[in-house]
N, C-alpha and C positions, 0 to 999 in steps of 0.2 A: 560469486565467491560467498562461503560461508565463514562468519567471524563470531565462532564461540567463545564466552567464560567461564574458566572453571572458580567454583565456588569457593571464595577465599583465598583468589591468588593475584598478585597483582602484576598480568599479563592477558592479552586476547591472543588466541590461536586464531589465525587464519587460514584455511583450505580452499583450494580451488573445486568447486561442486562437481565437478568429471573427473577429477582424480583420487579416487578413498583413499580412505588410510594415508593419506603422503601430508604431511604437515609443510607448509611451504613459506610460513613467517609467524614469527613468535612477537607480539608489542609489547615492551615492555613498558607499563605503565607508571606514575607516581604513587600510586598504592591502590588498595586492594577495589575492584573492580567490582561494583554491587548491581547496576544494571548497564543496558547497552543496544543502541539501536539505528539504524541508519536512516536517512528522509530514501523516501520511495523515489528519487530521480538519480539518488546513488552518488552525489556529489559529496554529501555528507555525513559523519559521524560523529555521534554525541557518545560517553560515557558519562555516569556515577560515580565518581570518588570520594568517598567520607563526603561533606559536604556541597562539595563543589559538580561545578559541572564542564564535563571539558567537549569541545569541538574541533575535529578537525576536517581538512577538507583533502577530500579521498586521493585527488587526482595528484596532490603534491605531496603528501604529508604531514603540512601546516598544523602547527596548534594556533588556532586563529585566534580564539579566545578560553578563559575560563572564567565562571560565574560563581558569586559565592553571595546566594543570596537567602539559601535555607539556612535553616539552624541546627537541624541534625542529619544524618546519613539519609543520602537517597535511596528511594525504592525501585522508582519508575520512571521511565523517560518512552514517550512519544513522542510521534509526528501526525502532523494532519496530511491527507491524501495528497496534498500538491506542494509540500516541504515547505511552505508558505510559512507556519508556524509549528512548534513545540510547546509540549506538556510537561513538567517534571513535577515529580510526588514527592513527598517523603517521609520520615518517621516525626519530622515536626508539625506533623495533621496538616501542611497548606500543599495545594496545589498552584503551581505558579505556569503561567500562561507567558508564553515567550514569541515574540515578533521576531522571523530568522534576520528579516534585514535591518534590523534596527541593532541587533546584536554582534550582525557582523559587518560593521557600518568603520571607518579608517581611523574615526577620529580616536585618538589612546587618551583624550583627556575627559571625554566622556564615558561614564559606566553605563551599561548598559540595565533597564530595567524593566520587567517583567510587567506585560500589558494588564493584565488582571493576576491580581490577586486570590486565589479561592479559600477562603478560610473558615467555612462552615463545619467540616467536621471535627471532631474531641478528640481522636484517637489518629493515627499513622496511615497514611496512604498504602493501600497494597496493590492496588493495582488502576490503571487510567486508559480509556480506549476513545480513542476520535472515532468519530462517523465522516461522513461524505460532506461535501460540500464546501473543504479549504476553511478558511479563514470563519463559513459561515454555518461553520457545522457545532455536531452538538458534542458533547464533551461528557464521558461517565467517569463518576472514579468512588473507588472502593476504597473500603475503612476498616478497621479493627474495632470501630465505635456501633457495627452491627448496620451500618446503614449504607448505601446507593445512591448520591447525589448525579441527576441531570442539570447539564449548564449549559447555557449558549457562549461559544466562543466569543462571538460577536461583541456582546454587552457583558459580558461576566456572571448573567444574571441566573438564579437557580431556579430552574426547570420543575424538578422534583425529588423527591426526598424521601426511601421508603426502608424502611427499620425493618430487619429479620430476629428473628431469633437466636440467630449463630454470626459470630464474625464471616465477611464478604472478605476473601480472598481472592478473588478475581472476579471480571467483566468483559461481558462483551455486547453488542447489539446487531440483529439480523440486517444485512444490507439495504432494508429498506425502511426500518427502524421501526417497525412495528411492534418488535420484541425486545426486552433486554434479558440478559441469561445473566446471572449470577451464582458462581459458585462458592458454597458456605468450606466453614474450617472444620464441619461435621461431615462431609463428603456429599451432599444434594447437591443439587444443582437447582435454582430457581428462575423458572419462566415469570416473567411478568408482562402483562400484555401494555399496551402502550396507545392504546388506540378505544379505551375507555370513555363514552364523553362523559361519566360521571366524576373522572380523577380528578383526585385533589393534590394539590402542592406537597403535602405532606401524606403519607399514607405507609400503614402497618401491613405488611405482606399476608394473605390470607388464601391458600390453595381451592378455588373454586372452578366452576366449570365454562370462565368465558375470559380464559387465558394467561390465566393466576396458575400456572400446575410447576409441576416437581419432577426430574427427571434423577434418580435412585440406581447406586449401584456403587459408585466411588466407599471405600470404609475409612478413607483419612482423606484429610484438608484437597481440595480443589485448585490447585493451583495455576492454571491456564483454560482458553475459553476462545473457540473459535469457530466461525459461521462458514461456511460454503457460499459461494458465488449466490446460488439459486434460493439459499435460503433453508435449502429442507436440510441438512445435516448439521449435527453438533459437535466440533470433535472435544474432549475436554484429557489433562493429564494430570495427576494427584499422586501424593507421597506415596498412595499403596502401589506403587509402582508400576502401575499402567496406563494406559491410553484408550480411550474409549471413544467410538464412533455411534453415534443416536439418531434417530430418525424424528425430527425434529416436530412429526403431528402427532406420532405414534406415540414416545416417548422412550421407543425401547432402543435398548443399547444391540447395536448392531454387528458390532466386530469389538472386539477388549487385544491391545498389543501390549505382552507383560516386557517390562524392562527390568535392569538387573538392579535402579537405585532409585531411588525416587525422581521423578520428572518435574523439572522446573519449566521447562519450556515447550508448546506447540502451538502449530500453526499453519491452515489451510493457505495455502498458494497454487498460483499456477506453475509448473514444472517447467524452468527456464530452459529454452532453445537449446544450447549446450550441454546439459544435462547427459544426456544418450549418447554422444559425441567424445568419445575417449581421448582422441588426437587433437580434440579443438585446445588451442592457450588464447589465451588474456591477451589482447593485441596492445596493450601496454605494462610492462611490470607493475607492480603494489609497490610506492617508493615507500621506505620506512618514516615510522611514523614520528613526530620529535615530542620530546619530553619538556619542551620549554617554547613560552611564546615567542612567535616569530614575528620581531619584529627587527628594528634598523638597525641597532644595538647589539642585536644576539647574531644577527644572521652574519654567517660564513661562508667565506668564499665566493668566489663571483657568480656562481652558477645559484645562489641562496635565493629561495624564491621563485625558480623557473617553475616552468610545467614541462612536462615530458611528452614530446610528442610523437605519432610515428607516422611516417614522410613516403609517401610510395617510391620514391628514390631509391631507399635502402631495403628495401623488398627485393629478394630472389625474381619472383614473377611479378611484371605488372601488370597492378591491381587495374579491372575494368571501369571506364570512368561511368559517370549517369549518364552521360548523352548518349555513350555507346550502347548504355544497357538501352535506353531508349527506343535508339537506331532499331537495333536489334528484335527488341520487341514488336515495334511498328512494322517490320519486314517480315517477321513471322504470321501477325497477325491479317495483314494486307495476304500471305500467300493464301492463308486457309480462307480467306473469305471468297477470295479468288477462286479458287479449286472449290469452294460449296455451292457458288450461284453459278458460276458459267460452266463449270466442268472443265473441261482439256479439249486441245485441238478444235474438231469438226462441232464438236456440241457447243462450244463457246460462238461459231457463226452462228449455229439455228438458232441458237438461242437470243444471240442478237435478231436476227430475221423476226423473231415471232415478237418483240418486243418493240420492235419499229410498227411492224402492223397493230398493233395493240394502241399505239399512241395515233395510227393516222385513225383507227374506229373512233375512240373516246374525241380526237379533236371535229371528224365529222357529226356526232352527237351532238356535242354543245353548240357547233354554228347552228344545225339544226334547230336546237331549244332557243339561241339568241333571235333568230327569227320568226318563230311562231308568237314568243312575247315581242318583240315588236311590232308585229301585225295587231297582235291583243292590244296592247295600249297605243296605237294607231288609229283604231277603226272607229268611223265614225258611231254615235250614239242615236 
């Protein structure tokens, strides 16, 4: 499923990704929706709300909790690759580092509080990318105060620190993190190599030739930044209303896709299974989503709280179980193997024949060798 927001409305549109055009649930939310992002296992959804941060959890429509621990409007909200933890930015310059299960932990007398603190930059968060590695990966995030902070999740600690010329509007880093891309509010876009052993903690961006370079084309602000699986493609999208694809040694832009209003969002993925599949639905509805926390209190009616499940009972046809598919498999794969070494019928005997002769050679061989070495270490000296 795809869950857009429209800019300055306080609702998320939901689309099912094989069905265009058909709007299939509207969220209405407590006010106006400034960023919005799910954990990569799909259980979860975080929003942006003026200050706050809200969570729900996808499979019920729980607001499980909400956090109010900025001081002004959020910008940005992450996840780390294994939903393990969260990022959130905001226009208060901190970046706040969130433990999922410490947040969404039963006790209601306990507030929940952000494992690190990031508070080194002067100006507003505009954008925060996690790397690989869960709980022990590394952490960018972009400022309006002109600078690029690396951090380890791990220990909160800053990595490094490199000041451009133009505000950094967006971030991202090549899957193997040898590179960080950052796109300025003047339309560049900046490579920085990462893999310097002269770097220092702090460092002025300077376009050289051992991985320092600029990739040119964008005419207004840079506002998204994303890496391809392998590394070699850039894709990036900016208010001048396009979309550009870059060849990530080359530096040239590859493909430009013009849209009709400025692009606030992109982003390389793999093309979910269902995609191409017109007739495939969601084997469980999207329950609606609640506008208030659910707890002992609030909740209504007996069913408050459930999960939704679907039951092969109440299936048309029934669904094939593992063991069958097993079965199944193991008998298919037993026929071909069958049918490649012996053949059919009469060639399955000779075939055995020549393979019994085969074993009476090799066993008269080795008696053979067992006897000539014990003759050998027999014989007198």
């Amino acid at each position: 499923m795809s869950a857009p927001v429209e800019l300055g409305k306080n609702f998320i549109n939901v689309w099912e990704i094989q069905r265009k055009d058909q709007l299939q649930q509207k969220i209405v939310c407590p006010g106006i929706v400034t960023c919005l992002t799910a954990s990569p296992d799909g259980i979860y959804v975080l929003a942006g709300i003026a200050e706050a941060i809200y969570l729900w959890e996808v499979s019920t429509g729980n607001l499980l909790v909400i956090l109010n621990r900025h001081y002004q409007d959020l910008s940005c909200l992450r996840f780390t690759d294994d939903s393990s933890h969260f990022v959130s930015g905001g226009k208060d310059n901190l970046a706040l580092v969130w433990n999922l299960a410490s947040v969404i932990q039963l006790d209601s007398s306990h507030t929940p509080e952000p494992r690190h603190v990031l508070s080194r930059h002067s100006l507003p968060i505009t954008d925060i990318h996690c790397g690989l590695m869960g709980p022990q990966a590394r952490l960018a995030t972009a400022s309006l105060d002109q600078t690029v902070k690396l951090w380890e999740i791990s220990s909160g600690e800053m990595l490094l620190s490199v000041l451009f010329d133009t505000s950094i509007m967006s971030v991202t880093l090549d899957p193997c993190e040898y590179l960080l891309f950052c796109g300025g509010s003047d339309g560049n876009i900046f490579q920085v190599s990462l893999c310097n052993t002269a770097l220092s903690r702090d460092k002025t961006f300077q376009s050289d030739g051992e991985g320092n370079q600029m990739f040119k084309g964008h005419r207004n602000l840079v506002t998204c930044l994303s890496v391809s699986m392998d590394g070699t493609l850039l894709l990036s999208g900016s208010h001048d209303e396009t979309v550009r694809m870059w060849d990530v040694q080359s530096k040239q832009c590859i493909r430009c896709i013009n849209h009709k209003g400025q692009v606030t969002n992109a982003a390389i993925i793999p093309a979910p299974g269902n995609m191409f599949l017109p007739d495939s639905r969601p084997g469980v509805p999207l329950p609606r989503f609640s506008r208030h926390l659910n707890n002992s209190e609030q909740a209504e009616g007996a069913g408050a709280g459930g999960i939704s499940l679907r039951l092969g009972g109440d299936r048309q046809e029934r669904e094939e179980t593992y063991l069958e598919k097993a079965e199944r498999l193991h008998s298919l794969m037993c026929a071909v193997t069958d049918k490649s070494v012996f053949g059919d019928g009469e060639n399955t005997k000779v075939r055995v024949s020549e393979l019994e002769e085969e074993v009476r050679t090799l066993k008269k061989i080795n008696k053979d060798l067992y006897e000539f070495s014990a003759q050998l270490l027999t014989k007198p000296h």
